[in-house]
N, C-alpha and C positions, 0 to 999 in steps of 0.2 A: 526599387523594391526594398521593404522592409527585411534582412535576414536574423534569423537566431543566431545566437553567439554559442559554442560549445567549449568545454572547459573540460578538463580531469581534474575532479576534486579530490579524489584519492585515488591515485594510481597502484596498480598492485605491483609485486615487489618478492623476492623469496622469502620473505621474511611475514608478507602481506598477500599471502595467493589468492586473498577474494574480499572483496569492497563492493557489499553490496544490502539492499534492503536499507533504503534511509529516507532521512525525511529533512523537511526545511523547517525554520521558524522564524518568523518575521516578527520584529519586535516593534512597539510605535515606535521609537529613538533611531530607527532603521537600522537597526545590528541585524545579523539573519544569523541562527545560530545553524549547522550544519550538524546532520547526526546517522550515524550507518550501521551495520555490523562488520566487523573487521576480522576476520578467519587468520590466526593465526597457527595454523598446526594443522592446516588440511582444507581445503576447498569443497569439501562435502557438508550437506546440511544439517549434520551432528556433530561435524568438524568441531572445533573450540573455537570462541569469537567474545570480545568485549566488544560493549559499543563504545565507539570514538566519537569525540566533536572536531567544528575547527568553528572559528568566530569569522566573520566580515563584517569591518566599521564601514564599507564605501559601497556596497550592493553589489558583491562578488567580484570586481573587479580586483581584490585581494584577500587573501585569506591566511589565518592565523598558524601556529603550529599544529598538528594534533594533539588530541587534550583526553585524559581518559572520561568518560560521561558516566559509564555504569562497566563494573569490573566482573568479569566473569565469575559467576557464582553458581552457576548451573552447573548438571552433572555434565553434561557438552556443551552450553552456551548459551550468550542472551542474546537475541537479535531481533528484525524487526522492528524496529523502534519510529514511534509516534511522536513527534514533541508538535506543539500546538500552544498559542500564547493566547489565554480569552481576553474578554473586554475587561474584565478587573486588574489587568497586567498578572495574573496568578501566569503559572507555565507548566501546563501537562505535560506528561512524560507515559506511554502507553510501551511496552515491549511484550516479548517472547520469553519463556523461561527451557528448556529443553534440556534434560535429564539423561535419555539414554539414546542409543544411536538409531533405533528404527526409528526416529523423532513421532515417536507417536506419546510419550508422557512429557510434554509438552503445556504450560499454561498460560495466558492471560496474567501482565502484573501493572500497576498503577504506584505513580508517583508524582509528585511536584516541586516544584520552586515560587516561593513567595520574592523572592531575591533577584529579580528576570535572569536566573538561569545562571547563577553563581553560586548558588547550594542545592542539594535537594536531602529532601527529607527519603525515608525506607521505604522502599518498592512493597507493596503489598500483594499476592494474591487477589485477583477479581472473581473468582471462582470457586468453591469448594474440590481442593486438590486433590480430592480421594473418590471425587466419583464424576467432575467432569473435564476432561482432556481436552486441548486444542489452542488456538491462538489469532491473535489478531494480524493480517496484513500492515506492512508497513504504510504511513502515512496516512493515518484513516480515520485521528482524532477529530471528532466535531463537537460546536458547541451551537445549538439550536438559536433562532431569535427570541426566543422564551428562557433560555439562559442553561435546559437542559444538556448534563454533555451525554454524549451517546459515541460507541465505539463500535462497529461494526466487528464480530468476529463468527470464527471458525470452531464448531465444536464435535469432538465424535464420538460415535458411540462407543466404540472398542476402543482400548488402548495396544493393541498390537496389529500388525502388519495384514493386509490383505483381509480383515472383518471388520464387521461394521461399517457406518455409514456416516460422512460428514451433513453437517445443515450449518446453516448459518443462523446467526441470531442477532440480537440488536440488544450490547450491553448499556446500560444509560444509568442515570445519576444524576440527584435531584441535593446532592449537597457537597457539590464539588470533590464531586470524586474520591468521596474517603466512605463509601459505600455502592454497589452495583448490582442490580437488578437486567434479568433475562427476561427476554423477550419468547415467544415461542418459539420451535423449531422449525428453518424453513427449509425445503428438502428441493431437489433437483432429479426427476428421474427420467427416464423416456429410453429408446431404442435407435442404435444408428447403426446402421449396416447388418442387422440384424441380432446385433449383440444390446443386453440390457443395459445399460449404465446409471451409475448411479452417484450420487456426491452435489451439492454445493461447497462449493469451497471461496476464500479469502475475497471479501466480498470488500466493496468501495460502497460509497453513501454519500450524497450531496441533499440537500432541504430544495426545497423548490416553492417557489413563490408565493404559493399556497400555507403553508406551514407543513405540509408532507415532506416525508422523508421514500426517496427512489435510491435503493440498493439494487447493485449491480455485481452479480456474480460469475466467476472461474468456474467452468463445466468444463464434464468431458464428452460432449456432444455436439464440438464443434460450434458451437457458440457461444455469447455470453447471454445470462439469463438474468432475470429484474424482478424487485419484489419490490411492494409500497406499505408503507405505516403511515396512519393518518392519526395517529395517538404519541407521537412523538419517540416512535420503538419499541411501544409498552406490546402493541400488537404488528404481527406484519402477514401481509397477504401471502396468498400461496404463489409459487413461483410462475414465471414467462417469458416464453422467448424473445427475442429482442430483434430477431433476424442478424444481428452482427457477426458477421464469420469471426472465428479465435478458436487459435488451438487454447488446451486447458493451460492457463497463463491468466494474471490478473489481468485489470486496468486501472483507471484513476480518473477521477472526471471533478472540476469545480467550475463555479459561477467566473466571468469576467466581470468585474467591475465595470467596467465602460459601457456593455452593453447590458447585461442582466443575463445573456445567454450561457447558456452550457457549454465547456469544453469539454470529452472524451477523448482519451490515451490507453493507445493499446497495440496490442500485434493485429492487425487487420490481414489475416490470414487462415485458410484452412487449415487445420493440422494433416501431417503427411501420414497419419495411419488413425484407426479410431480409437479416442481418446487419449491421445497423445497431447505432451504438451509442446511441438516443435511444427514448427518452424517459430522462433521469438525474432520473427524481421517479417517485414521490417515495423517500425515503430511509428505509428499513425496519428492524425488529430480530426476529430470530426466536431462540430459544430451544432447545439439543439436550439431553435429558437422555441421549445414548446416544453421546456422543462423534463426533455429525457425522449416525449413519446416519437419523438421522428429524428433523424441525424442528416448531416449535411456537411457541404465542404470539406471532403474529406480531405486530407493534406499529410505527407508522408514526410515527418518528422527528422525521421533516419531511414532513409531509402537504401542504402548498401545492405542488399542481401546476404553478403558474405560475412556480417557479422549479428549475434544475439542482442538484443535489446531489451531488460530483463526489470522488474519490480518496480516501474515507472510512480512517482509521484508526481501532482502541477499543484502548485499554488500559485496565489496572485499579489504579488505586491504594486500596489496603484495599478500603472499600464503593463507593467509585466510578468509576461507567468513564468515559474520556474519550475521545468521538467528537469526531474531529478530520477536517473536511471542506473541501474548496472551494464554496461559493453562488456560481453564475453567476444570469444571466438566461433564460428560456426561455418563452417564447410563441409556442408551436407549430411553431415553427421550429427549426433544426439548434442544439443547443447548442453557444454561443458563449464562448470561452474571455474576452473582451472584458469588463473590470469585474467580474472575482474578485475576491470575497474572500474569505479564510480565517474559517474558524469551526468555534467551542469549545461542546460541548455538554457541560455538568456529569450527568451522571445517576446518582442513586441505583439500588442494584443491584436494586432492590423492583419498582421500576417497571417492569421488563422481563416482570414477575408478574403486574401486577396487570390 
């Protein structure tokens, strides 16, 4: 039997209480560049955090020192970070910006490297910062077969605590990212237990074989929920359920190479109260041969319930995919962002089969 390989790519440390939200990049030369948020000064998600890299010249089987990527310049921190290499070799760079500690004035920034990933030019704003708040999920840059890039994100209405309402939206870009256009707003509402809820949140996005784009969204209604653009983002359907249990916790889903089919990653779990975001275990894989509308093979990842499982990415380099997650602690209690760390799951593309 084929197994995944797991690694600590950045182990946390008192100096490093939380290593978490990152993403991979695969370069054609086979570098993978490594990139995260690194909380130095608090393990809360207004804590303060620059994002770090680390390099591997051999496909993870070693890694370089940490290297600073983008230096804290928020009023609490940058995190979240996207990097993505398109077919021109250009290399996106997609993060979080976050200001003050209700992390509600929060925005969307873009950047690039012409250099694969040895310089980058000034993070911009994707957003008009004075009248729309929110951010993107880590690992969530795409670039269309049409050469459109498009960046799934989170936007809300209020910028403070407990009002307003998030949607999601589909930011895209028709000249390489040095301009960005929204999409409509897509909303998530419904009833569980007899309480209203309300919100779409940090939403994933893969293209499917069609030229459609299928976004999958973090509710708090015990499920994950899907929306489709068949305009390349410019437009997106109203939202639906997907039947996949998930407490409110992202996921990540991309294409296999070998076969054309879908992989999905996430907490395949009820949440333990409504609208909760726990239980984050354990960490699941399921399987679409139909481009989103049905799942299969489901396969538990990280099955030890005794530990979180938290902001999961997959990418695919050739036959392997690399799920890229945060490991906290969790013993039945509220998942605690406290002694993250980052981890590297190697998997062959078999195993998701077998």
């Amino acid at each position: 039997m084929i197994e995944p390989d797991f690694q600590i790519v950045a182990p946390h440390s008192a100096e490093w209480p939380r290593n978490s939200e990152g993403d991979v990049a695969v370069f054609p030369d086979g570098r993978w560049l490594l990139a995260w948020s690194a909380f130095y000064g608090g393990s809360h998600d207004h804590s303060p955090a620059h994002i770090m890299g680390r390099w591997s010249h051999d496909k993870g089987e070693t890694w370089g020192d940490p290297i600073m990527l983008l230096e804290n310049d928020g009023g609490c921190n940058v995190i979240s970070v996207s990097v993505k290499v398109y077919r021109d070799g250009t290399v996106g760079f997609a993060h979080s910006r976050t200001d003050d500690e209700s992390c509600h004035y929060a925005w969307p920034f873009y950047r690039w490297s012409e250099d694969g990933g040895r310089s980058w030019g000034r993070h911009e704003p994707m957003v008009d910062m004075k009248t729309q708040f929110g951010f993107p999920c880590n690992g969530r840059l795409m670039e269309l077969s049409g050469g459109r890039l498009v960046l799934p994100i989170q936007l809300n209405t209020q910028p403070a605590p407990g009002q307003g309402e998030s949607f999601v939206h589909a930011a895209y870009s028709d000249d390489a990212g040095r301009s960005w256009k929204l999409s409509n707003p897509v909303a998530v509402r419904g009833v569980l237990d007899g309480k209203q809820m309300v919100g779409a949140a940090e939403p994933a996005a893969f293209e499917r074989k069609d030229g459609s784009i299928m976004f999958l969204m973090r509710t708090t209604l015990g499920k994950i929920y899907a929306a489709e653009s068949t305009d390349g983002g410019e437009t997106v359907s109203d939202s639906y359920d997907t039947g996949l249990d998930s407490p409110a916790a992202p996921c990540t889903a991309a294409r296999v190479p070998a076969t054309g089919d879908v992989v999905l990653v996430w907490n395949n779990a009820r949440p333990d109260e409504p609208g909760s975001g726990r239980p984050r275990t354990p960490l699941t894989a399921a399987v679409s041969r139909d481009d989103g509308r049905t799942w299969g093979d489901f396969k538990d990842i990280e099955p030890d319930t005794s530990r979180s499982y938290m902001y999961p990415v997959i990418i695919f380099d050739g036959d392997t995919a690399l799920v890229l997650y945060s490991e906290g602690g969790y013993g039945g209690g509220p998942v605690t962002w406290n002694n993250t760390s980052l981890k590297l799951a190697r998997i062959p593309y078999q195993w998701f089969y077998e």
